[in-house]
C-alpha positions in Angstrom: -69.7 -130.6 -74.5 -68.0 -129.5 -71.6 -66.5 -126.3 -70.9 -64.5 -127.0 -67.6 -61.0 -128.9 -67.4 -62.0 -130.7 -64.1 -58.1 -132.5 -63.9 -57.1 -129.2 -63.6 -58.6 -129.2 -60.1 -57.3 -132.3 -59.1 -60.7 -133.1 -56.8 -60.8 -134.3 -53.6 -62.8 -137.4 -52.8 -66.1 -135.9 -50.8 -66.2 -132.4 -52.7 -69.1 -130.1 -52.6 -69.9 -128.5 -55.8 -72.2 -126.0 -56.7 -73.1 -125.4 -60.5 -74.7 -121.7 -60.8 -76.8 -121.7 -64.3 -76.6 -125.3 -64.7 -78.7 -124.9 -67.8 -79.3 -128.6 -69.2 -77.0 -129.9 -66.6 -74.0 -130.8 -68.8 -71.5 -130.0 -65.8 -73.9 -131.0 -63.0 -73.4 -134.4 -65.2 -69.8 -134.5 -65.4 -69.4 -133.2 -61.6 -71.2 -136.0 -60.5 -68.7 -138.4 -61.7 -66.2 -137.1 -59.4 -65.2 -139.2 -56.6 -68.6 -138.8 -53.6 -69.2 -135.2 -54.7 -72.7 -134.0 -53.6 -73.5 -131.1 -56.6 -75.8 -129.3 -56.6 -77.1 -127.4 -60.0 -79.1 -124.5 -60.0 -80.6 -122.7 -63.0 -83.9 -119.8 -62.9 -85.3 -121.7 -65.7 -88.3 -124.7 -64.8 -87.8 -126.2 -68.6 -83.9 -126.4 -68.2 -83.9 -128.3 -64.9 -86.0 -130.7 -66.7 -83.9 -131.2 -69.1 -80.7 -131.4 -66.6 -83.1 -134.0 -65.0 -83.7 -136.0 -68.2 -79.4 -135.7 -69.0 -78.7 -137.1 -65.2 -81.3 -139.7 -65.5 -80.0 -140.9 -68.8 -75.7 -140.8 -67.2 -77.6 -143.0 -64.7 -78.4 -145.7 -67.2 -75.2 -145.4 -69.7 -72.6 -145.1 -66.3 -74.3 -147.1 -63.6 -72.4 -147.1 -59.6 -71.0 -143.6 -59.3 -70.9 -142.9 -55.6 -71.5 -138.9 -56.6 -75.3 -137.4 -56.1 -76.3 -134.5 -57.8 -79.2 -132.4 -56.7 -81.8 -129.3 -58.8 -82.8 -126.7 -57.5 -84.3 -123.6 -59.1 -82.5 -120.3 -58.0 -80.7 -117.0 -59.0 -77.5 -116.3 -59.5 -77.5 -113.2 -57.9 -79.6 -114.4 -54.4 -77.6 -118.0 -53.8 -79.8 -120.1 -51.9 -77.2 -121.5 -49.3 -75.1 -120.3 -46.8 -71.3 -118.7 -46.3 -68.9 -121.2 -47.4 -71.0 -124.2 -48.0 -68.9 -125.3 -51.7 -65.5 -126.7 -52.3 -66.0 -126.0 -56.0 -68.6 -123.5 -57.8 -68.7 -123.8 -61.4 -70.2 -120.7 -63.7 -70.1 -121.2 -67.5 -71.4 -119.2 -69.6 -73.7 -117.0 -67.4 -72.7 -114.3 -66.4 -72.5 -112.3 -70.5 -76.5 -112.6 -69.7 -76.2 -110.6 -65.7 -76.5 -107.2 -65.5 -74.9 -107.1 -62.6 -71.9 -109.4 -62.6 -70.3 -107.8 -59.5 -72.9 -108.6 -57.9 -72.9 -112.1 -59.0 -69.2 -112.6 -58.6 -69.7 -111.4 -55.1 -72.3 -114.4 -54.6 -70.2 -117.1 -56.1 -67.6 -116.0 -53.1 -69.7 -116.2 -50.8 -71.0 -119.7 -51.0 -67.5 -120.5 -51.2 -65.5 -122.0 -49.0 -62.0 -119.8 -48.2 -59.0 -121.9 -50.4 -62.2 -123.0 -52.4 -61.6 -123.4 -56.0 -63.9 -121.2 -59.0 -64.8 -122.0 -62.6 -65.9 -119.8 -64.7 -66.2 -119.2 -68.4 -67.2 -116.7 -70.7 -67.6 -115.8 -74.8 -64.4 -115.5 -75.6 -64.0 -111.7 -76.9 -62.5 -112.6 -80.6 -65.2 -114.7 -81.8 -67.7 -112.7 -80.0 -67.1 -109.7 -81.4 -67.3 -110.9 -84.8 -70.8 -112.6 -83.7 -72.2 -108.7 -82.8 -70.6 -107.6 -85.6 -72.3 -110.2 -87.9 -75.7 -110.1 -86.5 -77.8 -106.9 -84.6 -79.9 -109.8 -83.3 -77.2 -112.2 -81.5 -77.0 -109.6 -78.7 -80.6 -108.0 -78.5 -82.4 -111.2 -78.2 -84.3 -112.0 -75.5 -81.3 -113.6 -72.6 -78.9 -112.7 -75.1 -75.3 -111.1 -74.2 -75.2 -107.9 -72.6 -71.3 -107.7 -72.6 -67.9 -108.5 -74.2 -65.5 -109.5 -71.9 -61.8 -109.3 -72.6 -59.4 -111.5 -70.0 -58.1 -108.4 -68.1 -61.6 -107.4 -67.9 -62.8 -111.2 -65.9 -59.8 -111.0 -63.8 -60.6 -107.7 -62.4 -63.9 -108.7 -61.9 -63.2 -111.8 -59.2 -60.0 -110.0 -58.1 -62.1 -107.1 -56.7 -64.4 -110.4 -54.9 -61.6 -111.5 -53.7 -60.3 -114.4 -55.6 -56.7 -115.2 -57.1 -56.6 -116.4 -60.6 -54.8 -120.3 -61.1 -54.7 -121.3 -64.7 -56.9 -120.1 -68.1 -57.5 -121.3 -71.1 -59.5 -121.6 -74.2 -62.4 -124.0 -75.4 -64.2 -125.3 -78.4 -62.6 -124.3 -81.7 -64.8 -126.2 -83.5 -67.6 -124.0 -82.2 -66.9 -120.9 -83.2 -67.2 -121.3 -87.1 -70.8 -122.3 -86.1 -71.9 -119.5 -84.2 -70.4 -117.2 -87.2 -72.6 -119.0 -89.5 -75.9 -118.9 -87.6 -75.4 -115.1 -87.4 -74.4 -114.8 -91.5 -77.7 -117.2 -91.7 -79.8 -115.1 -89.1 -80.2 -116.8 -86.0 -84.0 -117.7 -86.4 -82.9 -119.6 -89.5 -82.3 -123.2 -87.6 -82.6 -125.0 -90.3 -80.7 -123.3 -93.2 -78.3 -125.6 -94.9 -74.7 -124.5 -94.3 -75.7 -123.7 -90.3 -77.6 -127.5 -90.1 -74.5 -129.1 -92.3 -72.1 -127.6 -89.4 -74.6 -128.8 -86.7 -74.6 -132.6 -88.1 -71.0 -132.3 -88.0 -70.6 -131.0 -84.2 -72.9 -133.8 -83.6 -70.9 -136.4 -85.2 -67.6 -134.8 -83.5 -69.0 -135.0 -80.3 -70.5 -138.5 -80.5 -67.6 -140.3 -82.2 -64.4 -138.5 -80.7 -62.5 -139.4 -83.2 -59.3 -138.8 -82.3 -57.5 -136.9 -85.2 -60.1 -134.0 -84.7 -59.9 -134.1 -80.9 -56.2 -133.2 -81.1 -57.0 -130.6 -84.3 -59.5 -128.9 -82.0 -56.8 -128.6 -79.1 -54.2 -127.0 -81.8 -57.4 -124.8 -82.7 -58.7 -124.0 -78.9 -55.7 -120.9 -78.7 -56.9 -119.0 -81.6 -60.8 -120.0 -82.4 -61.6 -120.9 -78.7 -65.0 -119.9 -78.4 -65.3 -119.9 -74.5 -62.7 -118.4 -72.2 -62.2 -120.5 -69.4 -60.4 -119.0 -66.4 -59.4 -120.9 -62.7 -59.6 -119.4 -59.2 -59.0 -119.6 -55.9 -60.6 -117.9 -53.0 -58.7 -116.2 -50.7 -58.2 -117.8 -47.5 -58.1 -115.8 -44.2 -54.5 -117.7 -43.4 -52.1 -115.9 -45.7 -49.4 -118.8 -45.3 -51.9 -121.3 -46.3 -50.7 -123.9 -48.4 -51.4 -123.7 -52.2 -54.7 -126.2 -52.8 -52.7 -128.9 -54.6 -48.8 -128.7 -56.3 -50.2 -128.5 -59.9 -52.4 -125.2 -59.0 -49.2 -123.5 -57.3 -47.0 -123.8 -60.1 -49.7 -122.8 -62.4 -50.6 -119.5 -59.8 -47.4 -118.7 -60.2 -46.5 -118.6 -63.7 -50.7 -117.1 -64.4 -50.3 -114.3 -62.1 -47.0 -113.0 -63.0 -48.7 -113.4 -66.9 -51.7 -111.4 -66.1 -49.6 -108.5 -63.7 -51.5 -105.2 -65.0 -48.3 -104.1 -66.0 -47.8 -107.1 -68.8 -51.6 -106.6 -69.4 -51.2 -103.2 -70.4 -47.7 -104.6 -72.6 -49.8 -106.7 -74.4 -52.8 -103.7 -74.8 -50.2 -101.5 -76.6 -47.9 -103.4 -78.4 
């Protein structure tokens, strides 16, 4: 399942990629296919790098003679291991609802990056999320759960104040959604209770099989049951008249900024 539209980004051959809270190492996986990047994922937790290790290991045997490399690494999101500027991409899904301190992460993400380097990141979006705290006191208060709601004006401030201008946005996983609302009716601790496990086997068989008739039901379903919030960047580059990173991320700067001035924002808040 992944979160990330990387032909958005239109990669260059060579990239350096850094995925912060790689978790199992689904986008550490499908960074790797790009043309020679060296990725790098980096998660706190000892049991989810082995799994990211058991996932690359297994893309090794199904998709043999990829020129990419992909590296683990245990590390924090708020003290990044590596030095100013060292990524052409970073990549942060689904993190930073679990930070306290998000400007402090943001800050970190633009850091490592390189100036004109391109940002991932994605978030709960806040529709389905709120009716997920609403269903369940637990979803939040668990141990790692969420410690915040963030709405799109909200995430945009956020990496505006670190200095990054958002590209494109959109939303992920419709399909998902419905199954996060029944594990909360259920009671999250409740795996294994029929309608939540029904769902599951179906998510399964969606994601294995692609069939093609749900793939495009799930992209007319992404606008209004998205469950993740996915939103583009770009770092600010000292050279003000740099040229945009590729033609497709210009014209979709332009028409995204001009969509998310705080003057529409606060259009869209009231009416």
């Amino acid at each position: 399942m992944i979160t990330v539209d990387f032909a958005r980004l239109e990669p260059a051959p060579g990239w350096r990629v850094l995925d912060v809270g790689c978790g199992s190492g689904r986008h550490t996986a499908a960074a790797r296919r790009l043309p020679g990047a060296r990725v790098v994922g980096l998660d706190p937790s000892v049991r989810e790098l082995a799994a990211a290790t058991e996932r690359l290991a297994l893309h090794d045997r199904l998709e043999p003679g990829g020129d990419g490399r992909a590296f683990l690494l245990a590390g924090d999101a708020l003290r990044l291991p590596f030095r100013a500027a060292s990524f052409d991409l970073v990549l942060c899904c689904e993190v930073l609802e679990h930070l306290e301190d998000d400007r402090r992460a943001a800050r970190e993400l633009g850091r490592v990056l390189r100036p004109g380097g391109l940002l991932a990141v994605s978030v709960p979006h806040d529709v389905p999320e709120r009716l997920c705290w609403a269903l369940s006191r637990t979803y939040a208060r668990s141990p790692g759960g969420h410690v915040r709601i963030y709405r799109k004006d909200r995430l945009l401030a956020l990496f505006r104040g670190a200095g990054f201008t958002p590209i494109a946005s959109h939303r992920a996983h419709g399909f998902h959604s419905p199954y996060w609302w029944l594990k909360c009716l259920c009671g999250l601790e409740r795996t294994e209770a029929a309608p939540v496990r029904l769902y599951r086997r179906f998510l399964t068989w969606q994601l294995t099989a692609r069939p093609r008739a749900l793939a495009r039901l799930e992209r007319r379903l992404d606008p209004l049951l998205g469950k993740s919030l996915v939103v583009y960047f770009r770092k600010a580059s000292p050279a003000a008249a740099e040229a945009p990173v590729c033609a497709r991320t210009a014209r979709l700067s332009t028409r995204e900024c001009s969509r998310n001035r705080p003057e529409a924002s606060a259009r869209r808040t009231t009416s």
